[in-house]
C-alpha positions as CSV (number, residue, x, y, z in Angstrom):
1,X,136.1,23.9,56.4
2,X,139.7,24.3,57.5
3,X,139.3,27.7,58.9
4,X,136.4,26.4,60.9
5,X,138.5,23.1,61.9
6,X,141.2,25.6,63.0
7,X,139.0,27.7,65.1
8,X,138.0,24.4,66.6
9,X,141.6,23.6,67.4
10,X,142.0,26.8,68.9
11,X,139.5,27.5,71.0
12,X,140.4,23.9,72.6
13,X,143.5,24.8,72.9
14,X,142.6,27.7,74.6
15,X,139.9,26.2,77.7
16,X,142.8,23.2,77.6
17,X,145.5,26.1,78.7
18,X,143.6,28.2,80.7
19,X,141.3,26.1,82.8
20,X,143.6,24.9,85.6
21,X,143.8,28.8,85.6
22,X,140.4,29.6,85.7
23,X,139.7,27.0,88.3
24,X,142.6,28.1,90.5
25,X,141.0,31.0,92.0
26,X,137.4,29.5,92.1
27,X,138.9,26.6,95.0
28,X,141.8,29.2,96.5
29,X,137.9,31.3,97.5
30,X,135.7,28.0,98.4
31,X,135.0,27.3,101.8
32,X,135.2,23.6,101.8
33,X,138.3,21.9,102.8
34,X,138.1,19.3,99.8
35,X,139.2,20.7,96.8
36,X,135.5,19.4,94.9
37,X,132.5,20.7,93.3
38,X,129.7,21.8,94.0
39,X,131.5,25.0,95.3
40,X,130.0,25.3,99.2
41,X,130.2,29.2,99.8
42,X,132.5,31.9,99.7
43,X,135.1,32.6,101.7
44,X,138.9,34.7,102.0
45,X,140.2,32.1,105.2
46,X,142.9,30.6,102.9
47,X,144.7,33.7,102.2
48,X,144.4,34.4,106.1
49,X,145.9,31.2,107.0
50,X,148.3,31.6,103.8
51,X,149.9,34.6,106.2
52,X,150.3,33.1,109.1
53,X,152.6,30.1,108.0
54,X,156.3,31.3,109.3
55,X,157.6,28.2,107.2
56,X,155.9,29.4,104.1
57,X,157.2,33.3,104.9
58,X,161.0,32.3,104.5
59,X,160.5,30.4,101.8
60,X,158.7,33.4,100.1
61,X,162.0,35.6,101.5
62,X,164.8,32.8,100.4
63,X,162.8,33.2,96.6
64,X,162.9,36.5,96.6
65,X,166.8,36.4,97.2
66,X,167.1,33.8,94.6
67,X,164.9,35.5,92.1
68,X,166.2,38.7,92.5
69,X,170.0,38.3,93.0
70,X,169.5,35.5,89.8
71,X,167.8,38.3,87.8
72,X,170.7,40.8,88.3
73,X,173.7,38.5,87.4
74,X,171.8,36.9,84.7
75,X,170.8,39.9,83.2
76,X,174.3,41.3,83.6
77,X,175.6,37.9,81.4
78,X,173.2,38.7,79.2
79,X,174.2,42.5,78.6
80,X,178.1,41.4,77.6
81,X,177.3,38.4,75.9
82,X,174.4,40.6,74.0
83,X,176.6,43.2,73.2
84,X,179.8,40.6,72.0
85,X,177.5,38.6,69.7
86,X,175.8,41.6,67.9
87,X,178.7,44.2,67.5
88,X,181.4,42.1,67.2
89,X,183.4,39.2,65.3
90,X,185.3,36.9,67.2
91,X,186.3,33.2,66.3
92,X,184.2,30.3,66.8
93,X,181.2,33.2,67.4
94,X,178.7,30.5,66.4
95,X,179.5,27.6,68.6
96,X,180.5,29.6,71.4
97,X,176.7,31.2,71.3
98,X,175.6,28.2,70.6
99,X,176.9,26.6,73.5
100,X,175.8,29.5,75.9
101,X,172.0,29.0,74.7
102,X,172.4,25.3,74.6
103,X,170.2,25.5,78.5
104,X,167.1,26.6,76.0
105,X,166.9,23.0,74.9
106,X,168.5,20.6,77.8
107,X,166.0,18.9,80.1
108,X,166.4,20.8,83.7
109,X,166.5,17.2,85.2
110,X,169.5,16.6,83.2
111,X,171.2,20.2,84.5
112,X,169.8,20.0,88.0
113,X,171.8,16.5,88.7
114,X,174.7,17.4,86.5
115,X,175.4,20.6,88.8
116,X,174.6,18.8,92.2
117,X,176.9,16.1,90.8
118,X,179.7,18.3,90.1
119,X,179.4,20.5,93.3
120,X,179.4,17.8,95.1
121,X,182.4,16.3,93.8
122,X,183.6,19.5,94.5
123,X,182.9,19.8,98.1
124,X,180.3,22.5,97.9
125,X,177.9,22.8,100.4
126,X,174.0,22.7,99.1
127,X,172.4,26.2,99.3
128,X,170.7,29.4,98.4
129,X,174.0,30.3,96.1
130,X,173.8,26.9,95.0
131,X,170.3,27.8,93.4
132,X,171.2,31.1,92.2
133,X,174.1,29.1,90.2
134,X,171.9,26.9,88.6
135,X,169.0,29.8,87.8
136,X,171.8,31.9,86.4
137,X,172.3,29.3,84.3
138,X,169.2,28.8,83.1
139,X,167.9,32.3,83.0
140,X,171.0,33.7,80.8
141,X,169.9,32.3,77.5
142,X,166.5,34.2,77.5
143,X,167.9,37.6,78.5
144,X,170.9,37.0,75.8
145,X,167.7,36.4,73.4
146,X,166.1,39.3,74.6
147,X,168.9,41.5,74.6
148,X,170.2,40.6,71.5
149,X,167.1,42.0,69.5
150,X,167.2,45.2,71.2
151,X,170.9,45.6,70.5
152,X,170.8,44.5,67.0
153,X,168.3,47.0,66.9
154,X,170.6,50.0,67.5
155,X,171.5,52.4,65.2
156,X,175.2,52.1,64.7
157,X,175.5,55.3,63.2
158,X,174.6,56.5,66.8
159,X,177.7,55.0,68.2
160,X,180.2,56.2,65.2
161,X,179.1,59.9,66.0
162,X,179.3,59.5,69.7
163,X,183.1,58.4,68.9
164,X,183.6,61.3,66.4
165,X,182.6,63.9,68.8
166,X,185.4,62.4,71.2
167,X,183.5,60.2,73.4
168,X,185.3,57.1,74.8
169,X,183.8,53.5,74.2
170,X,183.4,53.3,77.8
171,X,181.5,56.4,77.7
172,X,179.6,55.9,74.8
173,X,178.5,52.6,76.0
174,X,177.0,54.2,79.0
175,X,175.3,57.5,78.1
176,X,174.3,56.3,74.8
177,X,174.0,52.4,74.0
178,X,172.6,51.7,77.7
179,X,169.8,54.5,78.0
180,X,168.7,52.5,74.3
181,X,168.9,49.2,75.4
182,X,167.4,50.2,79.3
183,X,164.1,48.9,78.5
184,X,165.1,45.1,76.9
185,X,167.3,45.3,80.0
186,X,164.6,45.9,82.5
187,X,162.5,43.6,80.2
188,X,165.4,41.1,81.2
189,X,164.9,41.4,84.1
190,X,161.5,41.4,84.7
191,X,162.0,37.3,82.2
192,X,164.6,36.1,84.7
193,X,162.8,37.5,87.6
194,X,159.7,35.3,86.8
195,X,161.5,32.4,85.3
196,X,164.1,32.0,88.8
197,X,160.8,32.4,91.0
198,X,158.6,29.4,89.4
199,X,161.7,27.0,89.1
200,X,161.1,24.0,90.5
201,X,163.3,21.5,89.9
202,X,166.5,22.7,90.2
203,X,165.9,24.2,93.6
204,X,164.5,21.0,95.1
205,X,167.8,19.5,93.8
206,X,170.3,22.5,94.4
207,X,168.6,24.1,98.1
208,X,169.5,21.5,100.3
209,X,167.7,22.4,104.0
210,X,166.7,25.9,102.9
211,X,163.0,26.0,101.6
212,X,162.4,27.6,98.4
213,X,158.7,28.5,97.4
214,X,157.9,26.0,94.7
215,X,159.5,23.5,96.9
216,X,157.3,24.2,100.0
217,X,154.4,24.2,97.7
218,X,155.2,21.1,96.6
219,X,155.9,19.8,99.8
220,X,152.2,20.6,101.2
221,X,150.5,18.6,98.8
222,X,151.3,15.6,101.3
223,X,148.8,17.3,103.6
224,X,145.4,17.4,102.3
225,X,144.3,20.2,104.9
226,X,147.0,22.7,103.0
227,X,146.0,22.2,99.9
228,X,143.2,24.7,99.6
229,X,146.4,27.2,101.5
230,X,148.3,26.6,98.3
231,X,145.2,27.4,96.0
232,X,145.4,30.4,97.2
233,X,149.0,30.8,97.2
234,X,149.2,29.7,93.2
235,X,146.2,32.5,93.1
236,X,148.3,35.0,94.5
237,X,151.4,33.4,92.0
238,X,149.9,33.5,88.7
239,X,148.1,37.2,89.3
240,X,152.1,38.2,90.2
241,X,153.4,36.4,87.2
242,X,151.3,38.1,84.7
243,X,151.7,41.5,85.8
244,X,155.5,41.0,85.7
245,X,155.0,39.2,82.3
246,X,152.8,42.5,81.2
247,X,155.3,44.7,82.4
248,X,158.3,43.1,80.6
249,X,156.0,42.7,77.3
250,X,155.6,46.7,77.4
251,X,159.3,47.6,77.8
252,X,160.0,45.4,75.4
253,X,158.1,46.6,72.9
254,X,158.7,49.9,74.1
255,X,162.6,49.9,73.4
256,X,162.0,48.5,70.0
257,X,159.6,51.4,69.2
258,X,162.3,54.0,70.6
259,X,165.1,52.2,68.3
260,X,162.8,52.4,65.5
261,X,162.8,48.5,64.9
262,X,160.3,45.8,63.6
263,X,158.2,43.7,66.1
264,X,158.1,40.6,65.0
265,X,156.5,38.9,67.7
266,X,157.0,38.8,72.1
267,X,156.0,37.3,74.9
268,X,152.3,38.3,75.1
């Protein structure tokens, strides 16, 4: 009886989850205007006109800045405050982590007006760095999480003979911790990647004239004509998002595989 309860609860769970999914594509290739069933016919005219939106192709370019210049520098964070945390022992270690990852937990309402608060109090003009700021912010406590496993994950003994055999830290740290840790970093930044380019709320607080993709999206729903255009848009979206997803899923569990640690559970 409980097992079949749970199977219940899981397979509801499940259509619950995935639906809106499912459904996505099935209106981004309707013909009809009205996002409705019945479905009226077949048709690819809502990635067409998707293309030929010039306000919709600089919000896709001023995203792909953010996302990828967000990725980088969060995914650089990640790498020293990885490597501090895991290899060595400095006072108040606990609280200072704890305080780095404390984004994990915090409403992004709460951090999107705290920043635009504070830059504006400091006279900082709203923009794309503005953005970036707040992604890195939010996008450094999953690569640290990230990172962290695949350096605890090293074999330290790797690192004492590099030193033995005369190697520098500096050295050591790049032809042999890096080339282990390469694919939790690329994992890293595949997260960060994904995470910066599906935020929402801090960009519609932190942009200020400059159109982000999320925020355009959300600013067509005032338009019912556009709204079968963004069907196919999130169409296009969520097919990107799980192959990134995918691909940071494999090099993750491929670096733990090459440092001969235990998975104990991912993404996917």
């Amino acid at each position: 009886m409980k097992g079949g309860w749970f199977k219940v609860y899981a397979i509801g769970y499940l259509v619950f989850l995935y639906a809106p999914i499912i459904i996505l594509p099935m209106f981004a290739f309707n013909d009809a205007t009205v996002i409705a069933f019945p479905l009226t016919g077949f048709s690819t005219r809502w990635f067409s006109a998707m293309l030929e939106q010039p306000t919709l192709s600089l919000a896709v370019k001023n995203s792909l800045f953010i996302a990828v210049t967000s990725a980088v520098l969060a995914t650089t964070l990640g790498v020293f405050a990885a490597r501090a945390s895991t290899r060595y022992r400095f006072p108040m270690k606990a609280g200072l982590m704890g305080l780095i990852m404390l984004p994990l937990v915090l409403p992004e309402i709460i951090v999107a007006v705290s920043l635009l608060v504070v830059l504006l109090g400091l006279g900082v003009s709203l923009s794309l760095w503005t953005v970036i700021l707040g992604h890195v912010l939010i996008c450094t406590p999953f690569t640290i999480a990230i990172l962290s496993s695949a350096f605890q994950s090293l074999d330290q003994s790797l690192e004492e003979a590099a030193y033995d055999l005369g190697e520098s830290a500096a050295s050591t740290f790049r032809l042999i911790i890096l080339p282990l840790v390469m694919p939790g970093i690329i994992s890293s930044l595949l997260i960060s990647f994904t995470i910066s380019l599906d935020e929402f709320i801090i960009a519609f607080f932190l942009a200020g004239t400059e159109p982000t993709l999320p925020v355009f999206i959300f600013s067509q729903f005032r338009f019912p004509s556009a709204v079968p255009v963004i069907m196919a848009l999130g169409t296009v979206l969520v097919c990107l998002s799980i192959i990134l997803l995918t691909i940071a899923e494999y090099f993750r569990r491929r670096g733990i595989a090459k440092s001969g640690g235990k998975d104990t559970g991912g993404f996917l």
